[in-house]
N, C-alpha and C positions, 0 to 999 in steps of 0.2 A: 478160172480166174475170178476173184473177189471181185464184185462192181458196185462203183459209187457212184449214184443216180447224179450226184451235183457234179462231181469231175467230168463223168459223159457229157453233163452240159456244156461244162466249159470248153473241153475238147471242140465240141460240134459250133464253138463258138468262132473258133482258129479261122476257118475258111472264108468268112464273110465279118472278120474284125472292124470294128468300127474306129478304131483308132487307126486305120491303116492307113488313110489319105494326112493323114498329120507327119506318123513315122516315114512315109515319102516322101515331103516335102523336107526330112529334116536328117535322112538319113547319109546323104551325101555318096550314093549310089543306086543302082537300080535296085527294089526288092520286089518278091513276089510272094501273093499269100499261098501259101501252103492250103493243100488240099488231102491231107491226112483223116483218115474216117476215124472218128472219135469211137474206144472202146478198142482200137488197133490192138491184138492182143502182145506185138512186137514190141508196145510199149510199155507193157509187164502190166504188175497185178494194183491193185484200189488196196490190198492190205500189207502194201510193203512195209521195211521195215528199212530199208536202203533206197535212197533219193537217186541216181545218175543224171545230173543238171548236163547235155554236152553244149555246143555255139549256137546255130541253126542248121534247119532242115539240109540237108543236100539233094540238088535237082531229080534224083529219081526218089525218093521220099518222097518230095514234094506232087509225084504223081498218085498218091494216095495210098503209101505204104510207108509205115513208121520202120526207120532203117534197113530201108531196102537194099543202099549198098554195104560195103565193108565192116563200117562202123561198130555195126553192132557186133557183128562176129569179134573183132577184135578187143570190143568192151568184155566177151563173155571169156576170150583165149585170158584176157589179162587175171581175172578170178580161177580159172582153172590149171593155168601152165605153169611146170615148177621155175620156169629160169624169171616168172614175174617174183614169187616170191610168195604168194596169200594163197595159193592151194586149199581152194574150199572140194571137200571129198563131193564132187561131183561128177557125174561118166562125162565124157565127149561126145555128142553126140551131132559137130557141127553143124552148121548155119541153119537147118530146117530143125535142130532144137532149143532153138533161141527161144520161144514162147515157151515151153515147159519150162526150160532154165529159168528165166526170168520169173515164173507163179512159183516154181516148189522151192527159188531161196528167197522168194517174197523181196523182188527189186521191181522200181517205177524209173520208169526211162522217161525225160524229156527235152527240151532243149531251152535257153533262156534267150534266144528270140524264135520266134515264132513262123518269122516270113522265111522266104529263102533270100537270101544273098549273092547280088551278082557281081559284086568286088571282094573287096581283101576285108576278111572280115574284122579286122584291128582295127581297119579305120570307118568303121561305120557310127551314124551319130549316137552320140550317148544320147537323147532324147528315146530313139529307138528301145533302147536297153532299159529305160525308167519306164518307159509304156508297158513296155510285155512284161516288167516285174511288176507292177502296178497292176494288171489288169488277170495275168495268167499267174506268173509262176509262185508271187507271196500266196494267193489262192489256194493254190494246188498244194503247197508245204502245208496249209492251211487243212487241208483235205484228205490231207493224209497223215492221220493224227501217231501214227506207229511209227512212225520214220523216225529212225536212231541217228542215222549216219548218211552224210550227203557228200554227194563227192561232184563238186566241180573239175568237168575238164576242159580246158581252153580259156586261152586270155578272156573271152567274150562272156562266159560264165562263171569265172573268177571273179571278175568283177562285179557281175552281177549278184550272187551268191553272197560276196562279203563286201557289197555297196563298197564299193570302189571306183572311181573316176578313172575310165579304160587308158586314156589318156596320158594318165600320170602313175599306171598301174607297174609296177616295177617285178613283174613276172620269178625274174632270175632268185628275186630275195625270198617267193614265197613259197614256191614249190619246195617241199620236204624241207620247212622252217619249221619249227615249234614254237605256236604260238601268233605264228602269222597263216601261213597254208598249216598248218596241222594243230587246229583249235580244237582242242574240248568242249566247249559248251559254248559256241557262239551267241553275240548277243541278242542279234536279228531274230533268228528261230530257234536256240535254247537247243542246238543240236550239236552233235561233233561233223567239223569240214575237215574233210581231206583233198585239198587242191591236185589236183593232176593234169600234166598236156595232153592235149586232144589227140583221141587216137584217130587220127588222118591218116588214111595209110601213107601219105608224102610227107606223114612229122617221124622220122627217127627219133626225136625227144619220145616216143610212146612205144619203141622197142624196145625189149629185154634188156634190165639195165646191168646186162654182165661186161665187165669191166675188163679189155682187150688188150693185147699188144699192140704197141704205136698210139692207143689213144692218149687225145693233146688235154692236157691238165683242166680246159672249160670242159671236156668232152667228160673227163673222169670227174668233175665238180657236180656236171650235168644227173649222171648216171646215179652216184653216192646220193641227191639229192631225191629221185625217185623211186632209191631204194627206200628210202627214210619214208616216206612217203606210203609206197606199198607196205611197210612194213607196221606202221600204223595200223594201218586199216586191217591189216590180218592178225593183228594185239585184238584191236574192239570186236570184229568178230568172233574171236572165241570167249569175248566176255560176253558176249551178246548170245552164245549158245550154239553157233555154226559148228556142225563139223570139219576139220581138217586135217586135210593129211601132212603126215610129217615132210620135211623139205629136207632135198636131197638131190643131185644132179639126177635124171631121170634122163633115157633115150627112146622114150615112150614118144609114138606119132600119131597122127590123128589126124579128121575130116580139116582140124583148120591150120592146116601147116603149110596150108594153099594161099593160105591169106597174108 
């Protein structure tokens, strides 16, 4: 892994924030700071070239391992499994090779708040959200001067990402929109956003978006919408130089079929 002396810092900064008695008085639920060891190699490499922005930490992260549950497995099935769509030629090498994956395609995982979250993360205070963009996450885009392409997932980092007021954030319009979730050259950071929902393993919005028997016309709007989406980002990758395999229904299985 590539390491950047200033990002370790900021990292090792996360656990003992100083903004943190502000964003609890204004969060309008309980948070907790996060104790993730800065340099986590789960959190990919200092010479990416691909952002992953996801919400906040979730409570076994939070015990000092960057996407210790699902999460990450499921950010890595979505880059390599044919029925997502962006087939980057990569082997399967599930959840114990999430750290090599993340160095050899040069991606930086982080999240656009910092603490953990002990309510519904929609309604936490924007105050919250301006801090850790404020203090960590412009930084870090900052710090990571190769990053091409960033990919917000989750209302919480949507907003964050393309300064938007969570509140009045209209979700359904942006994901796999052109133009809105699917920028070119945003103005913020001069990068291309590809908006995406949170891969929670209890959001179906971040399942395979093949398109079913019986599904209800928002569900197939839903879907078409994150095809658009995925399909982006596996455009810019091969202008960016990735290899990829061609797309085709495949019955190929693997370590994360479990997930």
């Amino acid at each position: 892994m590539t390491v950047n002396p200033e990002l370790i810092k900021l990292e090792s900064e996360v656990p003992t924030c100083g903004l943190y008695s502000d964003c609890s008085r204004h969060a309008g639920q309980q948070i907790e700071l996060s104790n993730i060891a800065a340099g986590d190699p789960r959190r990919g490499t200092h010479d990416a070239r691909i952002l992953i922005v996801t919400e906040a930490p979730d409570s076994k992260s939070a015990m000092g391992v960057a996407y210790r549950g699902g999460t990450g497995t499921r950010i890595m099935r979505m880059f390599l499994r044919p029925e997502y769509g962006i087939c980057l030629d990569y082997e399967d090498y599930g959840r114990e090779g999430i750290p090599a994956f993340l160095r050899d395609m040069r991606i930086y995982q982080t999240s656009c708040v910092k603490c953990v979250l002990h309510g519904d993360p929609s309604t936490v205070g924007e105050r919250v959200l301006v801090n850790c963009r404020r203090k960590f996450l412009d930084v870090q885009i900052t710090q990571l001067p190769e990053v091409e392409l960033i990919l917000p997932m989750g209302r919480l980092a949507i907003s964050s990402v393309l300064h938007r007021s969570l509140r009045r954030l209209d979700y359904e319009s942006i994901v796999g929109r052109f133009g809105r979730g699917i920028v070119a050259v945003d103005a913020s950071y001069g990068k291309m956003i590809v908006a995406l929902p949170h891969p929670s393993g209890a959001n179906r919005a971040f399942n395979p978006p093949v398109l079913r028997t019986g599904d209800s016309p928002g569900t197939i709007r839903s879907k078409r919408a994150f095809a658009r989406a995925l399909a982006a980002i596996r455009s810019r990758l091969g202008t960016m130089g990735y290899r990829l395999r061609e797309l085709h229904p495949s019955s190929q299985v693997g370590p994360l079929d479990k997930f």
